[in-house]
Predicted model as a PDB file, atoms N, CA, C, CB and O in Angstrom, pLDDT in the B-factor column:
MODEL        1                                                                  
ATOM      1  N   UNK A   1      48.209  16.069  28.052  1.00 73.00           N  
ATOM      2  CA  UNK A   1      48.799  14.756  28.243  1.00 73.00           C  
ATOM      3  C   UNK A   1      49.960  14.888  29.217  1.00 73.00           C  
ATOM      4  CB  UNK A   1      49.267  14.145  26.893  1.00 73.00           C  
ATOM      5  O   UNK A   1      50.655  15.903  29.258  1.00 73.00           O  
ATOM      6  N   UNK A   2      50.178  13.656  30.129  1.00 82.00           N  
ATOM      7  CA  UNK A   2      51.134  14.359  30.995  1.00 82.00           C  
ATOM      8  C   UNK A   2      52.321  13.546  30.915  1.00 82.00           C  
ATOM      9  CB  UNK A   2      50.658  14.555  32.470  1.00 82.00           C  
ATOM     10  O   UNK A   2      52.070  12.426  31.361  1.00 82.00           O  
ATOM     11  N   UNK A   3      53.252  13.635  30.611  1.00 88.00           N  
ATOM     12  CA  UNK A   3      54.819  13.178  30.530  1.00 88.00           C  
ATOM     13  C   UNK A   3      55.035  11.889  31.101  1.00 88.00           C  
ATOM     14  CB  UNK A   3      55.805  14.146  31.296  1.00 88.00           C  
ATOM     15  O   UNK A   3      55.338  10.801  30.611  1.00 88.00           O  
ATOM     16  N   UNK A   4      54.762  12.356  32.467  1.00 89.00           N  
ATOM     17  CA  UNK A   4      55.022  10.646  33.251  1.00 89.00           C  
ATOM     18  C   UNK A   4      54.285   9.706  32.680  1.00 89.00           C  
ATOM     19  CB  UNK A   4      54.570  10.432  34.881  1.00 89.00           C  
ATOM     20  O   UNK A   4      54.845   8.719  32.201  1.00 89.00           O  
ATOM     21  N   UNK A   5      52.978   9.841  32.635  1.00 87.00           N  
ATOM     22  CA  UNK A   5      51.952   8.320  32.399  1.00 87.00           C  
ATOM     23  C   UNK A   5      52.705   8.046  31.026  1.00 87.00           C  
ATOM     24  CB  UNK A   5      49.782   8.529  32.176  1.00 87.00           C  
ATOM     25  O   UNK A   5      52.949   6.844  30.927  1.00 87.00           O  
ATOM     26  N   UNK A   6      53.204   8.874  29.801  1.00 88.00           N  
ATOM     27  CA  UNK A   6      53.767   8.301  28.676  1.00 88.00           C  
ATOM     28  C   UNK A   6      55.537   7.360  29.414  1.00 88.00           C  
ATOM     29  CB  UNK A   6      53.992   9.887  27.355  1.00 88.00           C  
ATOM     30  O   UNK A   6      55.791   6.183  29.158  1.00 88.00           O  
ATOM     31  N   UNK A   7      56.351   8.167  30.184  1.00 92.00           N  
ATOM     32  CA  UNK A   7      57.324   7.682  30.687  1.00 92.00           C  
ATOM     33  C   UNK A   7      57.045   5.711  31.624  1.00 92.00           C  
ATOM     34  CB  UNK A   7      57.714   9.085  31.663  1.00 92.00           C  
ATOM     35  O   UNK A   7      57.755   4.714  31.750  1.00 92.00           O  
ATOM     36  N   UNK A   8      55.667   6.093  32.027  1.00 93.00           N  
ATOM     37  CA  UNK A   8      54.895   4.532  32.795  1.00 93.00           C  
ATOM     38  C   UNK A   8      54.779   4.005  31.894  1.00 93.00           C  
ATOM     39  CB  UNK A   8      53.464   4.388  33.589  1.00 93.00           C  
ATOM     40  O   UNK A   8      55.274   2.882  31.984  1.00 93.00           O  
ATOM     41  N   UNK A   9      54.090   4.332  30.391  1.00 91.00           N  
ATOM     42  CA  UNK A   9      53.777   3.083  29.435  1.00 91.00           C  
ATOM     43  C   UNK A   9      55.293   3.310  28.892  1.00 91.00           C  
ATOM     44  CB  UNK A   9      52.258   3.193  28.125  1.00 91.00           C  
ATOM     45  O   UNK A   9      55.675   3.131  30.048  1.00 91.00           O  
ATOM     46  N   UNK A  10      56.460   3.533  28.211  1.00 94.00           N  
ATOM     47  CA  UNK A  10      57.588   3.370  27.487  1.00 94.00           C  
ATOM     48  C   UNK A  10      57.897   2.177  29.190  1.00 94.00           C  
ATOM     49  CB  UNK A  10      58.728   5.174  26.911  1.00 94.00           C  
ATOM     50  O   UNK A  10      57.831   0.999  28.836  1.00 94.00           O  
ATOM     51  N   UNK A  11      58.160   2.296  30.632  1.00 94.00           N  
ATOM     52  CA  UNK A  11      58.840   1.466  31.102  1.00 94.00           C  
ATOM     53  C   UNK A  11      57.769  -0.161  30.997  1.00 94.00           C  
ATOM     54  CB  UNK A  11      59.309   2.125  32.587  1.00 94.00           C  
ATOM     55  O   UNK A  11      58.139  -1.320  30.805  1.00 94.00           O  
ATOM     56  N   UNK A  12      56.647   0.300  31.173  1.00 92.00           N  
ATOM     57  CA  UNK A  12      56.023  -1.294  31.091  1.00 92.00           C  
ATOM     58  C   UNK A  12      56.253  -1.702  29.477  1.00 92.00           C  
ATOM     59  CB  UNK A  12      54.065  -1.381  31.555  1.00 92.00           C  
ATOM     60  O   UNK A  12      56.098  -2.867  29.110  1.00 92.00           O  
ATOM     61  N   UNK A  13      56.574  -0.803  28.700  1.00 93.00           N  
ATOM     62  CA  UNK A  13      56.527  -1.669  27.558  1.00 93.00           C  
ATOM     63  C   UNK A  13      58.050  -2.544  27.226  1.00 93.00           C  
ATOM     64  CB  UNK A  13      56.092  -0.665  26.295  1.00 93.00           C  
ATOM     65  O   UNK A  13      58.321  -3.496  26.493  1.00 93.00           O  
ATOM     66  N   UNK A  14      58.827  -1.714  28.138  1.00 96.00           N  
ATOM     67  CA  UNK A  14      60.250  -2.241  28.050  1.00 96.00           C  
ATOM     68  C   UNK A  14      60.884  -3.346  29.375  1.00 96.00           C  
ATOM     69  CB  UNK A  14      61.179  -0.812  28.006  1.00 96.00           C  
ATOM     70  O   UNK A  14      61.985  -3.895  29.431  1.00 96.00           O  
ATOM     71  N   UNK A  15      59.896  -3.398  30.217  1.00 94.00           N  
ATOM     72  CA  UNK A  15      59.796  -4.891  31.361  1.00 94.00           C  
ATOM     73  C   UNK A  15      58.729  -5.424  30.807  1.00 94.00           C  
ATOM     74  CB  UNK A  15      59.479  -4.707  33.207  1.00 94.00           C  
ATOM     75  O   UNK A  15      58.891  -6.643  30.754  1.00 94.00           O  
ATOM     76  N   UNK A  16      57.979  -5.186  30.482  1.00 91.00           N  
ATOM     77  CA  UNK A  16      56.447  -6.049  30.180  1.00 91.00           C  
ATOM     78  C   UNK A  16      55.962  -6.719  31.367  1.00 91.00           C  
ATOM     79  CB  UNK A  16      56.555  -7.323  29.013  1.00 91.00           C  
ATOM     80  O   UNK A  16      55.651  -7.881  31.106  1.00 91.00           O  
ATOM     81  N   UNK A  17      55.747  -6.326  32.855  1.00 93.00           N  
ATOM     82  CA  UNK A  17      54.726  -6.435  33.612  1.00 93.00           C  
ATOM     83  C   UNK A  17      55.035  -5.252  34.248  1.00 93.00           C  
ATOM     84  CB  UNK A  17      54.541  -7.651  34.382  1.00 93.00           C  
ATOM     85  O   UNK A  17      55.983  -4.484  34.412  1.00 93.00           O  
ATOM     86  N   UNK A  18      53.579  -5.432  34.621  1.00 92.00           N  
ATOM     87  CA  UNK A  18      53.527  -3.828  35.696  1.00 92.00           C  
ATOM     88  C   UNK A  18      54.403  -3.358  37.226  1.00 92.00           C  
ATOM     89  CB  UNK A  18      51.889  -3.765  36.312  1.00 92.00           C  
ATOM     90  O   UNK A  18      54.745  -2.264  37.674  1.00 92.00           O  
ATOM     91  N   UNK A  19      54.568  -4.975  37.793  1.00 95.00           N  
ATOM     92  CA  UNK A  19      55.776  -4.907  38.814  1.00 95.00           C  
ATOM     93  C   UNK A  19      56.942  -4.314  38.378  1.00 95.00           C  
ATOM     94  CB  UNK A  19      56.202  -6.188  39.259  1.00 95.00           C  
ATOM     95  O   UNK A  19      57.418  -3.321  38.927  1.00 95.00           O  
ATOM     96  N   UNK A  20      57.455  -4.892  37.373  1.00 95.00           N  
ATOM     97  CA  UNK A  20      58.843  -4.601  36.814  1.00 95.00           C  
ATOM     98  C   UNK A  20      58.691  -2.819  36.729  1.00 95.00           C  
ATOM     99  CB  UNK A  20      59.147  -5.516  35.075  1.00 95.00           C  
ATOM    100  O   UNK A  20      59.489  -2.049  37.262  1.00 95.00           O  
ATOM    101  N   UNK A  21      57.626  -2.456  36.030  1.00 95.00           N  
ATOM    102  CA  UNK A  21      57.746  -1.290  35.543  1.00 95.00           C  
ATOM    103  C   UNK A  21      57.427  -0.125  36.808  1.00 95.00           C  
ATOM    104  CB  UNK A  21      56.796  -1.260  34.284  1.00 95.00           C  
ATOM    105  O   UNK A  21      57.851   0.948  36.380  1.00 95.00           O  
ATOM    106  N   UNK A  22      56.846   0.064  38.185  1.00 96.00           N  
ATOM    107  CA  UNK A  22      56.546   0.094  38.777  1.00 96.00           C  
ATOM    108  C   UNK A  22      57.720   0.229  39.509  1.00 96.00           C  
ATOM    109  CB  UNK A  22      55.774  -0.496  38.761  1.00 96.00           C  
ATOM    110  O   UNK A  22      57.948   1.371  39.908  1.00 96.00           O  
ATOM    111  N   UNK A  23      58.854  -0.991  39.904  1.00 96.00           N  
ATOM    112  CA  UNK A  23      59.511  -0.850  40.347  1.00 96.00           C  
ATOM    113  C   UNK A  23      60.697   0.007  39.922  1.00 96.00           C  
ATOM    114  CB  UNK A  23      59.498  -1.702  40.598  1.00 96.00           C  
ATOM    115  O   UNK A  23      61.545   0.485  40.676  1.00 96.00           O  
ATOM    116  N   UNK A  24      60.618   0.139  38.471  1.00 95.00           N  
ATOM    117  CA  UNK A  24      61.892   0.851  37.937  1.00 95.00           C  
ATOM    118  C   UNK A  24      61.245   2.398  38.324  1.00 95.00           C  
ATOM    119  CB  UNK A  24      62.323   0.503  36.008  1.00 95.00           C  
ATOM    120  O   UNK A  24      62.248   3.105  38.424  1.00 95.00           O  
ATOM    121  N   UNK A  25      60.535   2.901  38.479  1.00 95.00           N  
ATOM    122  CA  UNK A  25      60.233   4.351  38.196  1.00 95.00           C  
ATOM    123  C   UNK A  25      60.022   4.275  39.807  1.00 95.00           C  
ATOM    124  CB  UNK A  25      58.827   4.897  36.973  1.00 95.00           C  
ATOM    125  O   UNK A  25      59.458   5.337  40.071  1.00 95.00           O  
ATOM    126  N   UNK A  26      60.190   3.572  40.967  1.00 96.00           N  
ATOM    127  CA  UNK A  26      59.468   3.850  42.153  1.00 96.00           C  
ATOM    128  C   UNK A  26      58.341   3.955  42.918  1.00 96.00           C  
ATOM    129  CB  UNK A  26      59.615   4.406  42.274  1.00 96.00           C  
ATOM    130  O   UNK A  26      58.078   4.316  44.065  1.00 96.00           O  
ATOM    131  N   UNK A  27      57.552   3.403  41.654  1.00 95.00           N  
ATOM    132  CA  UNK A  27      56.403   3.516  42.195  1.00 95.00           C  
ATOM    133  C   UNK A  27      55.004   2.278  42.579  1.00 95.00           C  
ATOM    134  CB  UNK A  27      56.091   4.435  41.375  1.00 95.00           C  
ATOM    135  O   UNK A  27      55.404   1.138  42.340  1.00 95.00           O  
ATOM    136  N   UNK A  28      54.325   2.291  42.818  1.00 96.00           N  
ATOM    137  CA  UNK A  28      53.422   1.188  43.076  1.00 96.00           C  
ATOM    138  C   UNK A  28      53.066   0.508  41.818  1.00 96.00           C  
ATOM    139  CB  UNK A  28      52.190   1.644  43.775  1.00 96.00           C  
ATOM    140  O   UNK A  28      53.321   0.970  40.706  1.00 96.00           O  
ATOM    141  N   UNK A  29      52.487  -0.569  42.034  1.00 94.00           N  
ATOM    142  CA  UNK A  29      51.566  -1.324  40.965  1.00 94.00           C  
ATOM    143  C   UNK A  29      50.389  -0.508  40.628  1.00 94.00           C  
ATOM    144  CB  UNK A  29      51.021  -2.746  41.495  1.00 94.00           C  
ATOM    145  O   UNK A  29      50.037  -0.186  39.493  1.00 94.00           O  
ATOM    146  N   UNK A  30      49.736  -0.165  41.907  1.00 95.00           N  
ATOM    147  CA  UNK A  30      48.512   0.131  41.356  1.00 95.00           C  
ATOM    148  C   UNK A  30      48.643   1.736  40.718  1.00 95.00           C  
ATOM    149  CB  UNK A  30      47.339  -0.071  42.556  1.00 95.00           C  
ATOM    150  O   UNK A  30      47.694   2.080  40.013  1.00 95.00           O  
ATOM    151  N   UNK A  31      49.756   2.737  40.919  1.00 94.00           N  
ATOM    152  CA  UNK A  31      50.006   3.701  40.805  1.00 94.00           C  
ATOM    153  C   UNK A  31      50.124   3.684  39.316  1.00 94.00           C  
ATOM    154  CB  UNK A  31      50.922   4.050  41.613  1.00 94.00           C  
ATOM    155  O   UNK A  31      49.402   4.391  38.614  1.00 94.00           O  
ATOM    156  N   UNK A  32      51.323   2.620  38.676  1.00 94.00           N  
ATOM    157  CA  UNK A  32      51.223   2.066  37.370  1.00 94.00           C  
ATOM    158  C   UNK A  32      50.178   1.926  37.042  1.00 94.00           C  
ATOM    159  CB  UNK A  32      51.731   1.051  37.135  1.00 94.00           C  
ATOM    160  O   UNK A  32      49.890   3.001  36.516  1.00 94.00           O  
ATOM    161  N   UNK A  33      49.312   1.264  36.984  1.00 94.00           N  
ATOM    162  CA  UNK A  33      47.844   0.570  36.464  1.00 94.00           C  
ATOM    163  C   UNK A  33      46.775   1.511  36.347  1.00 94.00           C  
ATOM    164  CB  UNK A  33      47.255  -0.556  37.470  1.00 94.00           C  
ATOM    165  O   UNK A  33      45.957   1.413  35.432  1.00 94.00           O  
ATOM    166  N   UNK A  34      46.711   2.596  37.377  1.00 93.00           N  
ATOM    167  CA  UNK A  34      46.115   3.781  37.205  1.00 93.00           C  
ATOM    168  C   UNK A  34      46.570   5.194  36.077  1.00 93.00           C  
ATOM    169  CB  UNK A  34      46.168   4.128  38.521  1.00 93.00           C  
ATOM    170  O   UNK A  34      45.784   6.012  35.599  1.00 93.00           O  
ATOM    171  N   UNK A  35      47.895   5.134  35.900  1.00 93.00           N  
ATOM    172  CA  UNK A  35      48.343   5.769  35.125  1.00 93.00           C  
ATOM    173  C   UNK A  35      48.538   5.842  33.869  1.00 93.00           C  
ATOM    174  CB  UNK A  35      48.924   5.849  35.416  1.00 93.00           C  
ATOM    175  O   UNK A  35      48.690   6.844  33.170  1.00 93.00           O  
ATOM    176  N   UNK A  36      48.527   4.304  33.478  1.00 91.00           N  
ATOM    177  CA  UNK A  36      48.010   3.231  32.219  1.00 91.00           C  
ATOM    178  C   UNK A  36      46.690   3.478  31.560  1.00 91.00           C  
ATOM    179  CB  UNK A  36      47.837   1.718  32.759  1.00 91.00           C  
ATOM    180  O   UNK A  36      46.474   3.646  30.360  1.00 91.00           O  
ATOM    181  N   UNK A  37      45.437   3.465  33.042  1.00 93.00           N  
ATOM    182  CA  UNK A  37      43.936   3.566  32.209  1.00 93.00           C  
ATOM    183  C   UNK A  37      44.179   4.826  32.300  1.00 93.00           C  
ATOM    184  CB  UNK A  37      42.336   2.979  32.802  1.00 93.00           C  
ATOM    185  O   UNK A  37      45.066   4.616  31.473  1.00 93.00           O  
ATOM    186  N   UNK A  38      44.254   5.890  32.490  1.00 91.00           N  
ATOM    187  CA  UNK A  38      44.231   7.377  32.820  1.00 91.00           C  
ATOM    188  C   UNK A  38      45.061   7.972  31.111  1.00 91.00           C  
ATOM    189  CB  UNK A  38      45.364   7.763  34.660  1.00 91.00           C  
ATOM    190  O   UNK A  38      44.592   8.928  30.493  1.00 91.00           O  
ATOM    191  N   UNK A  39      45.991   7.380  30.738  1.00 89.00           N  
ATOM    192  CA  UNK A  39      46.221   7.769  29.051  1.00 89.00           C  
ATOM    193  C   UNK A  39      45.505   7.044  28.692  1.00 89.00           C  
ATOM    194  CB  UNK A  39      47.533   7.630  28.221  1.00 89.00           C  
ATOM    195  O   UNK A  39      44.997   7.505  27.670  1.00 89.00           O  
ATOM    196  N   UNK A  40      45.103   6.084  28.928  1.00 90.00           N  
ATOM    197  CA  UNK A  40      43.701   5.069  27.560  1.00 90.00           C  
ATOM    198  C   UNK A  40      43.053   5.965  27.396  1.00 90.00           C  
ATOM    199  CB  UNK A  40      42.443   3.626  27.988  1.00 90.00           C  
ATOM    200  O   UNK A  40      43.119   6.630  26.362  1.00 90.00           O  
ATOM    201  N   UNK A  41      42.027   6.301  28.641  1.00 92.00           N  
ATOM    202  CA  UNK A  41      41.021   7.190  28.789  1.00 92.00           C  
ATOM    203  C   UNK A  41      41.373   8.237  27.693  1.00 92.00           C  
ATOM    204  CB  UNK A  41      40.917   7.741  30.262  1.00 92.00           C  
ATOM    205  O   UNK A  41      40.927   8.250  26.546  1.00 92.00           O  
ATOM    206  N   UNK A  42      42.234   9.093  28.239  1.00 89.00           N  
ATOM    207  CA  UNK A  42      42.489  10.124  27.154  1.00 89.00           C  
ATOM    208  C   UNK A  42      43.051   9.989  25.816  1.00 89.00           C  
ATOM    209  CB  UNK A  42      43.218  10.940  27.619  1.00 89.00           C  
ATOM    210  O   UNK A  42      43.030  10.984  25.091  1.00 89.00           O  
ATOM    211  N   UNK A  43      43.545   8.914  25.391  1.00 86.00           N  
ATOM    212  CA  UNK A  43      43.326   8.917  23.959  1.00 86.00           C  
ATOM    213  C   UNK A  43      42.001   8.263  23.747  1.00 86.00           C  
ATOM    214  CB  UNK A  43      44.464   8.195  23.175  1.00 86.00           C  
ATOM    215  O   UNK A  43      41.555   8.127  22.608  1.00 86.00           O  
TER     216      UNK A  43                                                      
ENDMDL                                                                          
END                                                                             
């Protein structure tokens, strides 16, 4: 499991959209959104 994608879901869960969260960590939307299904997947 890798650290960041848990660090991507704790910030979208604490902006609640993926822009917000995205923007706090630096990174893209879709970078978010990929990193999101990528822990689904693995749990």
């Amino acid at each position: 499991m890798n650290l960041r994608f848990l660090t991507t879901v704790v910030a979208f869960s604490k902006h609640q959209t993926l822009n917000a969260a995205a923007q706090t960590l630096g990174l893209s939307h879709s970078a978010v959104s990929l990193q999101i299904k990528a822990l689904e997947e693995e749990l």
